[in-house]
N, C-alpha and C positions, 0 to 999 in steps of 0.2 A: 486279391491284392497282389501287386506288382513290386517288386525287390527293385528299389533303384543303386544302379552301381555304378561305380567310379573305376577310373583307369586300373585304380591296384587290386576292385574285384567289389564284395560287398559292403556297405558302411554299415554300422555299427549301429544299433539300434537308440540311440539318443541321437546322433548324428542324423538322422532319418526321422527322426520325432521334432525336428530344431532346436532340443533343449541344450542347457549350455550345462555345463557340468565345470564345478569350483575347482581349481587344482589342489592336489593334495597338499597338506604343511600346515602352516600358518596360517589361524582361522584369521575372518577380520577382526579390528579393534570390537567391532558392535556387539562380536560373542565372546568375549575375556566374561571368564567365571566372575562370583564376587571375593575370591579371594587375591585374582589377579589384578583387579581394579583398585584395591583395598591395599596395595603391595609399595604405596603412598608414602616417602621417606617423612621423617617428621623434627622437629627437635632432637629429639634423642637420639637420632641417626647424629644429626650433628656432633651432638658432643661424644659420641662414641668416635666418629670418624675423627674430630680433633683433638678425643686423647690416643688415637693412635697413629697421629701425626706426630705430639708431642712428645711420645714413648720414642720413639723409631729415631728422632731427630737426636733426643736424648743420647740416645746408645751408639752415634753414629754409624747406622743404616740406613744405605741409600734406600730410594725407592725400587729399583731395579733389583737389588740384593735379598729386600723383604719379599718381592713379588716371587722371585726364583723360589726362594726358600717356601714357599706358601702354595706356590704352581697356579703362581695366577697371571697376566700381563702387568706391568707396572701401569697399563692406562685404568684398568679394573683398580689395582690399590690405590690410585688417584682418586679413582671416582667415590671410592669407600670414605678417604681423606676426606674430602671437600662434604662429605654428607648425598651426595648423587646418587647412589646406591644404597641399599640397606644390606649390613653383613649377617650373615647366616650364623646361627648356635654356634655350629659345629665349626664355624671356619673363626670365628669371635675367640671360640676357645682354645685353636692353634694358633694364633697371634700371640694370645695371652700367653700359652707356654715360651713360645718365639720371642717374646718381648719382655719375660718371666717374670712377669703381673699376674697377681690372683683377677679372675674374669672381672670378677664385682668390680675390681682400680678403673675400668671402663665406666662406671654408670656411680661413682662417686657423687657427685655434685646434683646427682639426682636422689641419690636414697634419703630418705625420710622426708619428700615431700611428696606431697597430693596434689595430684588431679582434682582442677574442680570440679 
């Protein structure tokens, strides 16, 4: 078997086999786990994201002011606002101190009803 090589010396054994080899990073859409696929904002994104629109507006803080204070971009607190994104535990319950609403003032007008 014969070694074919190229100007800079020998190629690389996939490079020699013609296989294509995927760059590293970001898999494609078609392999998102089921919990990435699942990651679906809903209602309750909503009304979280517009009570803390309505909190924020309340206390006169901009969006820029909140996002600093938070270490996020003001387009990211936007996108939480409008319901676009889903907000995380952890970051749900530094707002809430930041906005200094107990977590739960977020999901009011949902507690005590059911899922059918």
């Amino acid at each position: 078997m014969t070694e074919r090589s190229s100007e800079g010396g020998i190629q690389p054994a996939h490079a020699r086999a013609g296989k294509h080899r995927e760059p590293i990073g970001r898999r494609p859409s078609r392999h998102r786990s089921a919990s990435q696929r699942a990651r679906k904002t809903d209602d309750l994104d909503l009304l979280i994201g517009k009570r803390l629109r309505e909190r924020r507006i309340l206390l006169a803080i901009t969006q820029e002011d909140l996002a600093r204070r938070i270490g996020l971009s003001f387009q990211q607190l936007q996108k939480y606002e409008v319901g676009e994104n889903r907000i995380s535990a952890a970051r749900l319950f530094k707002l809430s101190e930041i906005l200094e609403v107990p977590i739960t003032w977020f999901f009011r007008p949902f507690m005590g009803r059911r899922e059918p």
